[in-house]
Backbone bond lengths (Angstrom), bond angles and torsions (degrees), N, CA, C in turn:
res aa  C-N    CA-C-N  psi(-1)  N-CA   C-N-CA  omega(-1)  CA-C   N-CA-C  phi
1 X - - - 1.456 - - 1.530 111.87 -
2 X 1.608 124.76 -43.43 1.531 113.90 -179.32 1.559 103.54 -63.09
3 X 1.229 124.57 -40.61 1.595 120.29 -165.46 1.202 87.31 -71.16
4 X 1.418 144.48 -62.22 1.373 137.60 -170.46 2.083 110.03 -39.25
5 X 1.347 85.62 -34.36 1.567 97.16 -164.04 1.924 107.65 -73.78
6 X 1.632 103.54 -5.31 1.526 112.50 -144.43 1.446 74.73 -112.57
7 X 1.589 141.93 -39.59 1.269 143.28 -163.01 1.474 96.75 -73.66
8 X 0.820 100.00 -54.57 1.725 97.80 -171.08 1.521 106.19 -75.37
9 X 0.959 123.79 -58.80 1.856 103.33 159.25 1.265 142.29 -4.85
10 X 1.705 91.14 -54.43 1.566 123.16 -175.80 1.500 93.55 -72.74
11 X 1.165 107.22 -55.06 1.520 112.60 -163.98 1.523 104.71 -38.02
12 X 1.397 88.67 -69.82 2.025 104.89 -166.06 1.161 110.60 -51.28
13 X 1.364 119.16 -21.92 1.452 119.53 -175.44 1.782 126.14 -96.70
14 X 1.765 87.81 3.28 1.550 87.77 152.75 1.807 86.07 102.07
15 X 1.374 126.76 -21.50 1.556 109.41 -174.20 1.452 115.69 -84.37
16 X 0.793 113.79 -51.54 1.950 108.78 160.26 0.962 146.85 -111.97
17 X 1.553 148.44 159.36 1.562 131.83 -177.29 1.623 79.18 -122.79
18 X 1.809 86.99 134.92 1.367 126.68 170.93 1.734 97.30 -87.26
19 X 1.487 117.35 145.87 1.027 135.20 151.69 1.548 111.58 -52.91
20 X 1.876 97.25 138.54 1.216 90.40 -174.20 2.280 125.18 -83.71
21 X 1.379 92.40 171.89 1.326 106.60 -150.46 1.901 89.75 -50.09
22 X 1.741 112.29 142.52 1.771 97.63 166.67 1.276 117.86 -130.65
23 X 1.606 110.56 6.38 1.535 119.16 -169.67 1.702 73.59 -155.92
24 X 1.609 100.43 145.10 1.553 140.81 -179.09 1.657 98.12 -142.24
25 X 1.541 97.36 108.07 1.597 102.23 163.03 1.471 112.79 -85.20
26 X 1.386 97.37 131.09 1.269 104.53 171.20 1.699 129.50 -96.51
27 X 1.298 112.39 121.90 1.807 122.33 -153.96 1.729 77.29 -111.39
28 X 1.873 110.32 106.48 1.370 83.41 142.97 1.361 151.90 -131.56
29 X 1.876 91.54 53.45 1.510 100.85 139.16 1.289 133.52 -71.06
30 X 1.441 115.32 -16.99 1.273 112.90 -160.68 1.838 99.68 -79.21
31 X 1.297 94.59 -38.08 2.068 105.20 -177.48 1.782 99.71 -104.78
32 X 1.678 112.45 68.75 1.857 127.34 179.61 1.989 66.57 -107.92
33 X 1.517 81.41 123.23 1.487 84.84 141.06 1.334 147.95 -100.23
34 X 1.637 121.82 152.73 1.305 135.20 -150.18 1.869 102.60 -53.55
35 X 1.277 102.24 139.63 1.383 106.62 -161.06 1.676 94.31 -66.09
36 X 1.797 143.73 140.36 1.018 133.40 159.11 1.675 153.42 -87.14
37 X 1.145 116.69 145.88 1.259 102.07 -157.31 1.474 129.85 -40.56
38 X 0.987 142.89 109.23 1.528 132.92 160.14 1.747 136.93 -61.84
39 X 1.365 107.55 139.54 1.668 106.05 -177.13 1.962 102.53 -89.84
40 X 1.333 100.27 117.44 1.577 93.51 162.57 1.358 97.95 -146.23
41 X 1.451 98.61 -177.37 1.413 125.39 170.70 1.976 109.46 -35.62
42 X 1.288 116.83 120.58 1.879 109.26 166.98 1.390 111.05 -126.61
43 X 1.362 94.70 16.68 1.714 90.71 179.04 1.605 122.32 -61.10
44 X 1.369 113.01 131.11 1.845 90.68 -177.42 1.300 139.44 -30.31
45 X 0.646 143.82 -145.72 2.232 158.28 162.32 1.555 90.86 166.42
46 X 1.042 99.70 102.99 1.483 138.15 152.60 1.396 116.64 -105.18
47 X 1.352 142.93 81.27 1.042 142.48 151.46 1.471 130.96 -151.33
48 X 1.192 116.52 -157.98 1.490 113.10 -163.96 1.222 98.24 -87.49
49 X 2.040 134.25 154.84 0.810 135.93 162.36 1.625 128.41 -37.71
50 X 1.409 104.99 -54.24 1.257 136.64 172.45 1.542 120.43 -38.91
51 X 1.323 117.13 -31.15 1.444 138.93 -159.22 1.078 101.18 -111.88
52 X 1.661 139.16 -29.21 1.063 122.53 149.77 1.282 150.11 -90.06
53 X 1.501 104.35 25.36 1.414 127.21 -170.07 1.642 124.44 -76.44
54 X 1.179 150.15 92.51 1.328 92.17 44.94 1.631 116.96 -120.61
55 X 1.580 111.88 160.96 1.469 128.02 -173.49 1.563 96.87 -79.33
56 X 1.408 114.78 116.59 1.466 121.96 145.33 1.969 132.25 -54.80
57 X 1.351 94.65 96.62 2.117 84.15 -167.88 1.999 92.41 -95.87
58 X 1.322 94.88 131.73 1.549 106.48 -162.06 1.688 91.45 -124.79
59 X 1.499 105.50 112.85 1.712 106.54 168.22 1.697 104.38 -95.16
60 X 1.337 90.99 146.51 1.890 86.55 -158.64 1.756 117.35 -147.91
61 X 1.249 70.92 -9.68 2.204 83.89 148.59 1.449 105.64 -38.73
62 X 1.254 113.35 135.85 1.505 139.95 -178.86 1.813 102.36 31.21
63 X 1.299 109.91 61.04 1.354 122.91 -167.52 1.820 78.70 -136.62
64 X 1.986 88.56 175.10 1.452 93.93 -176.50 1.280 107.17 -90.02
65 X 1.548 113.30 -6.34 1.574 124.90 -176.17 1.572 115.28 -83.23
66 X 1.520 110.33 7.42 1.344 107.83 -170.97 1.763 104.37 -86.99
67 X 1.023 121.32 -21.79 1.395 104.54 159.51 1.443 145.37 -79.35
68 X 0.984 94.03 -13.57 1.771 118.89 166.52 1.601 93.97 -70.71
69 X 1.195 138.33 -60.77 1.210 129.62 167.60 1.156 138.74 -37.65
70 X 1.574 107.01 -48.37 1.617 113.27 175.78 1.397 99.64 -63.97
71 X 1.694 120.02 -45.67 1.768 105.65 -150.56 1.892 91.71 -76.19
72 X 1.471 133.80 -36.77 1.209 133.26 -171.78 2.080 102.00 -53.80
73 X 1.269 99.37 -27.71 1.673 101.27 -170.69 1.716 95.28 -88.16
74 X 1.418 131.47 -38.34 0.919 108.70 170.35 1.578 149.87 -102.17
75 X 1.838 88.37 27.41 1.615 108.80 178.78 1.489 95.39 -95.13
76 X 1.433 120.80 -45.61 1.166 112.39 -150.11 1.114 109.16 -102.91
77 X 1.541 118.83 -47.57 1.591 128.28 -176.93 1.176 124.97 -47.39
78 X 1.722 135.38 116.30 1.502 113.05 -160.80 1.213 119.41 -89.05
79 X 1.513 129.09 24.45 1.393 122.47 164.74 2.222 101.86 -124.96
80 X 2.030 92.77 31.16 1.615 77.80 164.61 1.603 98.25 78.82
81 X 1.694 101.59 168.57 1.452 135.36 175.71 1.690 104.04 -107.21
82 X 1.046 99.83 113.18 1.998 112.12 166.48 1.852 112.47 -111.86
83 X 1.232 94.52 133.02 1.535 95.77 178.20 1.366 104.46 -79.20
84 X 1.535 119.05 120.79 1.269 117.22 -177.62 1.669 112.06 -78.23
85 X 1.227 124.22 146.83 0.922 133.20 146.08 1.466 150.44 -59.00
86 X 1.023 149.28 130.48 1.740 140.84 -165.96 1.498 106.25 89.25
87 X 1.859 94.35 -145.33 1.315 98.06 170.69 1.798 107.89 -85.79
88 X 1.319 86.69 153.04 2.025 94.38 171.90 1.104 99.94 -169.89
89 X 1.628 121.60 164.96 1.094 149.84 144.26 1.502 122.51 -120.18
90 X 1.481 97.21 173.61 1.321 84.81 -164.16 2.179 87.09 -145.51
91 X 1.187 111.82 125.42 1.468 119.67 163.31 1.392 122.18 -97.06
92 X 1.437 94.08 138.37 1.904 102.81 157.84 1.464 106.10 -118.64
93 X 1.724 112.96 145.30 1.240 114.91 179.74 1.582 107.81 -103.63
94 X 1.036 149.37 113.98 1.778 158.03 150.51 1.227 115.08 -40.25
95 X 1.139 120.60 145.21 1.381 128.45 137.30 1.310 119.93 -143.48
96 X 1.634 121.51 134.97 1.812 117.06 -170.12 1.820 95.64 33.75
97 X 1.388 111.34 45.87 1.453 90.91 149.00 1.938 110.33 91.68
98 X 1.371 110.48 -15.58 1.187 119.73 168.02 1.158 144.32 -97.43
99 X 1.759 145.33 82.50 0.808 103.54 178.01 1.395 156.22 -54.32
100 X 2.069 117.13 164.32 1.681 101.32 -160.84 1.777 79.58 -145.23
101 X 0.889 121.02 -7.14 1.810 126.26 -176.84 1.568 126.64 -128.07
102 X 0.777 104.25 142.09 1.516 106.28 171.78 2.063 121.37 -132.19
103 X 1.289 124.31 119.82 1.360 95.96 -170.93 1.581 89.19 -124.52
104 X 1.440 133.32 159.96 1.160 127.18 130.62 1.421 114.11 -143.80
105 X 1.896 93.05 159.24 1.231 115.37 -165.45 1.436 119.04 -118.71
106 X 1.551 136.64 131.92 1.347 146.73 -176.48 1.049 104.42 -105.35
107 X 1.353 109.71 174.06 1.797 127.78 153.16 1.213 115.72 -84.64
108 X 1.626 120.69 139.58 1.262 118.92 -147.36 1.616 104.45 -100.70
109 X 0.976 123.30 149.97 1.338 138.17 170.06 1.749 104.90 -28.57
110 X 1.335 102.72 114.36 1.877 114.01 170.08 1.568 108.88 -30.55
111 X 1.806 100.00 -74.26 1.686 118.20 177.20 1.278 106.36 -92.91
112 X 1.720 118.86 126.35 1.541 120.21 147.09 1.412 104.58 -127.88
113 X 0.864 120.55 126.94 1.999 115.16 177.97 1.136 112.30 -47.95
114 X 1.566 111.18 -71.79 1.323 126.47 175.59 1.581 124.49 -32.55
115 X 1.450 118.66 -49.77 1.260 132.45 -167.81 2.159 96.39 -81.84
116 X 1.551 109.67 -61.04 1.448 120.40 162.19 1.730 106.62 -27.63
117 X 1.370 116.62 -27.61 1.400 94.91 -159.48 1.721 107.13 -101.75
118 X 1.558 76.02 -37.24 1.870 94.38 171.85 1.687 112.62 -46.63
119 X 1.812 115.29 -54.83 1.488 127.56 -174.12 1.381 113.84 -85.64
120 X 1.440 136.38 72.72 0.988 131.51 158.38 1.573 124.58 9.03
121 X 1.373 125.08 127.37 1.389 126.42 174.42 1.684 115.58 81.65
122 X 1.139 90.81 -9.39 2.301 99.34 -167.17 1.283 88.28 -59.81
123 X 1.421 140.11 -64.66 1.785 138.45 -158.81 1.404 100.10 -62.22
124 X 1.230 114.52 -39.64 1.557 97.31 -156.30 1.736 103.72 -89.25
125 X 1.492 121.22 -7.35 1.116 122.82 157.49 1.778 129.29 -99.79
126 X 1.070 114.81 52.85 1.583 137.90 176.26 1.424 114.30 36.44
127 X 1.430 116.64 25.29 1.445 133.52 -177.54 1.453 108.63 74.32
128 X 1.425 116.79 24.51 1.881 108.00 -177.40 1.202 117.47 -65.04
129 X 1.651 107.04 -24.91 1.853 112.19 175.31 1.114 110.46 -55.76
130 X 1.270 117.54 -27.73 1.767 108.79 -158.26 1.755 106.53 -78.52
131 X 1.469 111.64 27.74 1.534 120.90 157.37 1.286 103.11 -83.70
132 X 1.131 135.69 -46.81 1.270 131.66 157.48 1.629 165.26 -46.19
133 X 1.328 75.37 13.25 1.853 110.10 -154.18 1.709 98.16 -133.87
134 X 1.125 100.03 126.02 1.691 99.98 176.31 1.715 102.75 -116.31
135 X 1.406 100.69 135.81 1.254 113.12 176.82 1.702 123.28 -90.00
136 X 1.306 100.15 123.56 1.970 91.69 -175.70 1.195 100.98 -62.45
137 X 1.122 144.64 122.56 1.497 114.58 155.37 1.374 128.40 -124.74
138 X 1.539 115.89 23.19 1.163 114.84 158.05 2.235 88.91 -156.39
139 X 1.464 101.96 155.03 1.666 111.62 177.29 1.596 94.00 -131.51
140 X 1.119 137.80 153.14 1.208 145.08 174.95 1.730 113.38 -141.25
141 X 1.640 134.87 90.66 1.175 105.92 165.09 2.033 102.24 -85.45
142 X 1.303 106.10 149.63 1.666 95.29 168.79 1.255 111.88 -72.77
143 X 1.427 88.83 155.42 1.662 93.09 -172.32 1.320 122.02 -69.33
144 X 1.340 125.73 0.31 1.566 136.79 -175.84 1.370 114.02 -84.14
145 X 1.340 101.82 -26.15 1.743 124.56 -177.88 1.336 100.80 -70.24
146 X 1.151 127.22 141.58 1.469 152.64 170.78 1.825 133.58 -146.15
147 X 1.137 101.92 63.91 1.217 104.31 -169.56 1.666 130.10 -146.90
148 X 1.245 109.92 112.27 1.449 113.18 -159.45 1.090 133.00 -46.03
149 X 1.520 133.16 118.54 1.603 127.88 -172.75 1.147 104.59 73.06
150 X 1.143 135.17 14.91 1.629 135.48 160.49 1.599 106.18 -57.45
151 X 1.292 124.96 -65.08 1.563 125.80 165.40 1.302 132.21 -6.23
152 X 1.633 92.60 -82.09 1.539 116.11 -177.31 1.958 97.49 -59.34
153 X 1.001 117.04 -59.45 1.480 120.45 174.06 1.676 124.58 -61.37
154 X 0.910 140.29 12.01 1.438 152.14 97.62 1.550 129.89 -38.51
155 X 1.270 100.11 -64.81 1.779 97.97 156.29 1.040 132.04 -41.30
156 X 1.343 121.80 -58.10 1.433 140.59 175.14 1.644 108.81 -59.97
157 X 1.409 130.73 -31.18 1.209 141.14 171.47 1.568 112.73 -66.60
158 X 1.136 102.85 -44.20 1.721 130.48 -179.05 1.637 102.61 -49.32
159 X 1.332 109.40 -63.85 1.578 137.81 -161.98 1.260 89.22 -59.27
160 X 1.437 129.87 -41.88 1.528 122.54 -166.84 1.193 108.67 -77.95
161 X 1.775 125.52 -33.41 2.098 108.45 -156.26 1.788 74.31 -108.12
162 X 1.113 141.71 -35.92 1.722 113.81 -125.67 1.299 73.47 -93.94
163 X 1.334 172.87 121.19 1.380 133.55 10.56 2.037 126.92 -34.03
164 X 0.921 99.95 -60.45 1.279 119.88 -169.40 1.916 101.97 -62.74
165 X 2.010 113.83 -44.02 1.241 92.49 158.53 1.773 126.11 -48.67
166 X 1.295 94.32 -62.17 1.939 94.42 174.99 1.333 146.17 -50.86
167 X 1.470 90.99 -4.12 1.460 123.96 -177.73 2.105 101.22 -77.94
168 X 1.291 82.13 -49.43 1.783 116.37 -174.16 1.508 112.46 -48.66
169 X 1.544 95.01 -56.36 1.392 114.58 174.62 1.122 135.04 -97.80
170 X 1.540 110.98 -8.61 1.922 116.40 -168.81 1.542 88.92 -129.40
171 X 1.136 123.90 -8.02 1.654 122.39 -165.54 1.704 119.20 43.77
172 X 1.334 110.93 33.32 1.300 122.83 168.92 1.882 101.89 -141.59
173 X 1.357 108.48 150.62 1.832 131.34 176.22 1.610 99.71 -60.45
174 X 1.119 109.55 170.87 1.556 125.16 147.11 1.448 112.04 -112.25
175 X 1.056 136.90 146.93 1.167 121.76 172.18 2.118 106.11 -126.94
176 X 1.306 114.28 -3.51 1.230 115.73 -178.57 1.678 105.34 -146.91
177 X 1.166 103.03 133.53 1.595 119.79 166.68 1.918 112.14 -100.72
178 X 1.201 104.49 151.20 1.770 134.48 -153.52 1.314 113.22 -135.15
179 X 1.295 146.51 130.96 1.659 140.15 145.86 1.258 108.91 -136.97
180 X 1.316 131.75 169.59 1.223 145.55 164.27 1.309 108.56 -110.62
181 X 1.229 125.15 141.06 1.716 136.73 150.28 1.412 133.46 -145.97
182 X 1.354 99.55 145.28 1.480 119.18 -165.93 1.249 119.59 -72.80
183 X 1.412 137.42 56.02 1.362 142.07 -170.84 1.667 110.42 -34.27
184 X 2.104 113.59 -4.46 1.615 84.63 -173.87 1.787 92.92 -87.28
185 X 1.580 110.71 0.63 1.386 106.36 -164.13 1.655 114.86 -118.55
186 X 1.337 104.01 -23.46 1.552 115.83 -177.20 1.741 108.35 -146.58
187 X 1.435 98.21 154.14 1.626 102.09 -166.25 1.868 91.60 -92.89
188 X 1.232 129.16 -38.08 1.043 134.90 -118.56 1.204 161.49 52.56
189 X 1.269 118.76 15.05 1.400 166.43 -146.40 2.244 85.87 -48.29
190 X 1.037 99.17 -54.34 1.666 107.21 -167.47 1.571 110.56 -64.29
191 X 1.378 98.87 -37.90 1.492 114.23 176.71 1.521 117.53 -63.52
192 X 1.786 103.48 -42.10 1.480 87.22 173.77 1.434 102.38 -97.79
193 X 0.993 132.04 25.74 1.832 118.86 160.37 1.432 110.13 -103.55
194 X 1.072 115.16 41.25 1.422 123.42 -172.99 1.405 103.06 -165.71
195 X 1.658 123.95 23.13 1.068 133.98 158.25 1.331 131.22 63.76
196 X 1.764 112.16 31.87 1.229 124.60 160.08 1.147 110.61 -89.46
197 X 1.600 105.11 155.62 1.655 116.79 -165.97 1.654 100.76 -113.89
198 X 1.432 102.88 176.51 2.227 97.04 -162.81 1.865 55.32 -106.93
199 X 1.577 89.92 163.60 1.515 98.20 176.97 1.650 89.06 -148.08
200 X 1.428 129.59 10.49 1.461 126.78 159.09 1.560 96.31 125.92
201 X 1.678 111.89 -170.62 1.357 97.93 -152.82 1.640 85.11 -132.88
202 X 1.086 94.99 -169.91 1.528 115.03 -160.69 2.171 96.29 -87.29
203 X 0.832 86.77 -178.38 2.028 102.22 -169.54 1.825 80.03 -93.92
204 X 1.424 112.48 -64.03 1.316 112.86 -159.95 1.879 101.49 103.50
205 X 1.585 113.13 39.73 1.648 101.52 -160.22 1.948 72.82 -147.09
206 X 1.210 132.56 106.28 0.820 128.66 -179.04 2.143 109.19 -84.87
207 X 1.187 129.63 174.00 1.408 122.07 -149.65 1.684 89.95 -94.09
208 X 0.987 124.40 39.54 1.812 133.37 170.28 1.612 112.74 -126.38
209 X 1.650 110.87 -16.48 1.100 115.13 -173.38 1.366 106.86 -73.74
210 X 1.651 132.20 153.61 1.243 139.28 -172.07 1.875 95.27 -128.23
211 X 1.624 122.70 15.91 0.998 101.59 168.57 1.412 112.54 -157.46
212 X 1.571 123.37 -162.82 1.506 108.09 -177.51 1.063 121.25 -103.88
213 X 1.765 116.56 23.49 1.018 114.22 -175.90 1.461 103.91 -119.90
214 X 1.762 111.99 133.10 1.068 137.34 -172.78 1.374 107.89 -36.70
215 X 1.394 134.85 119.88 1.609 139.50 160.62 1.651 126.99 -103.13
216 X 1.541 107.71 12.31 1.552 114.26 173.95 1.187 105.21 -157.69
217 X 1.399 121.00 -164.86 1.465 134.98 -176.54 1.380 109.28 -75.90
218 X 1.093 134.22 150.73 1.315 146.96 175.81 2.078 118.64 -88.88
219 X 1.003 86.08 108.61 1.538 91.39 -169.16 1.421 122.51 -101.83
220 X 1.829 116.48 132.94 1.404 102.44 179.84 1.956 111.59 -81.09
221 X 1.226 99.91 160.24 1.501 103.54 -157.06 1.833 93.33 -109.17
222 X 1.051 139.17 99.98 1.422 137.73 -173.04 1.748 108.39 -100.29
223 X 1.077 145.85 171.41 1.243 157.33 -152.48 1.612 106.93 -178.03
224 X 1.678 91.55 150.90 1.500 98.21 173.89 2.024 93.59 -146.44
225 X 0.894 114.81 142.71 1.398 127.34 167.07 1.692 121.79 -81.01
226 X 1.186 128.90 119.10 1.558 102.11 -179.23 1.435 82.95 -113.14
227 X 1.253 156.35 54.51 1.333 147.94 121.61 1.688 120.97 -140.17
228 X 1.396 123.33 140.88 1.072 102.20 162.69 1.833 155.58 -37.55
229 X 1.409 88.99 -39.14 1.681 131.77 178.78 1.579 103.03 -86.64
230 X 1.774 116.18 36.00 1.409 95.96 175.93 1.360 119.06 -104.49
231 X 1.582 123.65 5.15 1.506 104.56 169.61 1.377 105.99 -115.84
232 X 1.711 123.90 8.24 1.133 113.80 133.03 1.383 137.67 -60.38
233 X 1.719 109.75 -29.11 1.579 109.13 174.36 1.709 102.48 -91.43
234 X 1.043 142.38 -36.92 1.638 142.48 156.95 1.484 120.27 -26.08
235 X 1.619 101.20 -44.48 1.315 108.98 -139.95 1.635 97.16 -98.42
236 X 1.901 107.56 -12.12 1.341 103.24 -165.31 1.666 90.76 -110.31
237 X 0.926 122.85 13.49 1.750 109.43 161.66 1.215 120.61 -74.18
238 X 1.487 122.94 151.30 1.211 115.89 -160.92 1.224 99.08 -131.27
């Protein structure tokens, strides 16, 4: 791949002509088409937490509800629907029958400094814990939804089943929760009322970069624990 990467370099830059292309691999993930829009309910919900209790949390990976998910993540969510890779799940939250949430969850990055430095033992074990760690990587309330502390109380709902979902489906626990956020766009305000901690920020050098100079936004790195005993159980994987 680097010599491949060195031909085409050369190419663009005017020093050699490559023979032309005679085989096209075809990836087809790469041509999944864009998840499509769906018709539902947009009537507001304006009301008290309390009044809509109780919230239905629906995991729905390889369910019939998983497309209602993708197209809700890629109408509303402003960086789009991505097919995650690895392990994931993916939630919708209900109410009387509606959805008002969207969450999904990845496997978290091997190396993070920040997070490595926070969990005792993570460096010196080559990031193998980080099977154990689920990554938020996308939250969705719809935008029709209006209702206070709904956020943080989703999270807190979250923290309770998705070990035991991943357990279901990966036949291994979680024992630690992960997110990233964009302080030029969101405070996280929900995240820490639901008792995640900033545990430091990102390099800004994403895992393609070949140098030390920053190539994206700089992100705060937040954490949540779902056991006491977690960088004793983190820290002792080998």
């Amino acid at each position: 791949m680097v010599c491949r990467g060195m031909l085409l370099m050369l190419e663009r830059a005017g020093q050699i002509t490559l023979p032309p292309v005679s085989y096209v691999r075809i990836i087809p993930l790469a041509q999944r088409a864009r998840p499509e829009p769906v018709l539902i309910d947009k009537t507001p919900i304006e009301d008290a937490l309390r009044r809509l209790q109780p919230l239905e949390f629906e995991q729905v990976r390889r369910t019939a509800q998983e497309p209602l998910f993708n197209s809700l993540m890629e109408e509303h969510h402003y960086l789009g629907y991505e097919q995650p890779v690895g392990e994931h799940l993916k939630y919708l939250v209900w109410v009387e029958g509606r959805p008002i949430a969207c969450l999904a969850w990845s496997s978290a990055p091997r190396h993070l400094g920040s997070r490595d430095r926070y969990i005792d033992g993570m460096p010196r074990r080559g990031g193998a814990a980080s099977v154990f760690i689920a990554y938020n990587t996308r939250f969705l309330i719809l935008p029709w939804v209006r209702v206070e502390h709904l956020a943080s109380h989703i999270l807190g709902r979250m923290a309770a089943c998705i070990s035991d979902d991943w357990q279901q489906m990966y036949g291994h626990p979680i024992y630690f929760l992960e997110t990233f956020i964009d302080p030029e766009r969101f405070r996280g305000t929900c995240y820490r009322a639901a008792n995640w901690v900033l545990m430091g920020r990102t390099t800004g050098r994403g895992k393609q970069s070949n140098s030390y100079v920053p190539n994206r936004s700089i992100k705060e790195v937040l954490g949540y624990p779902l056991t006491k005993r977690f960088r004793e159980l983190l820290g002792g994987v080998a």
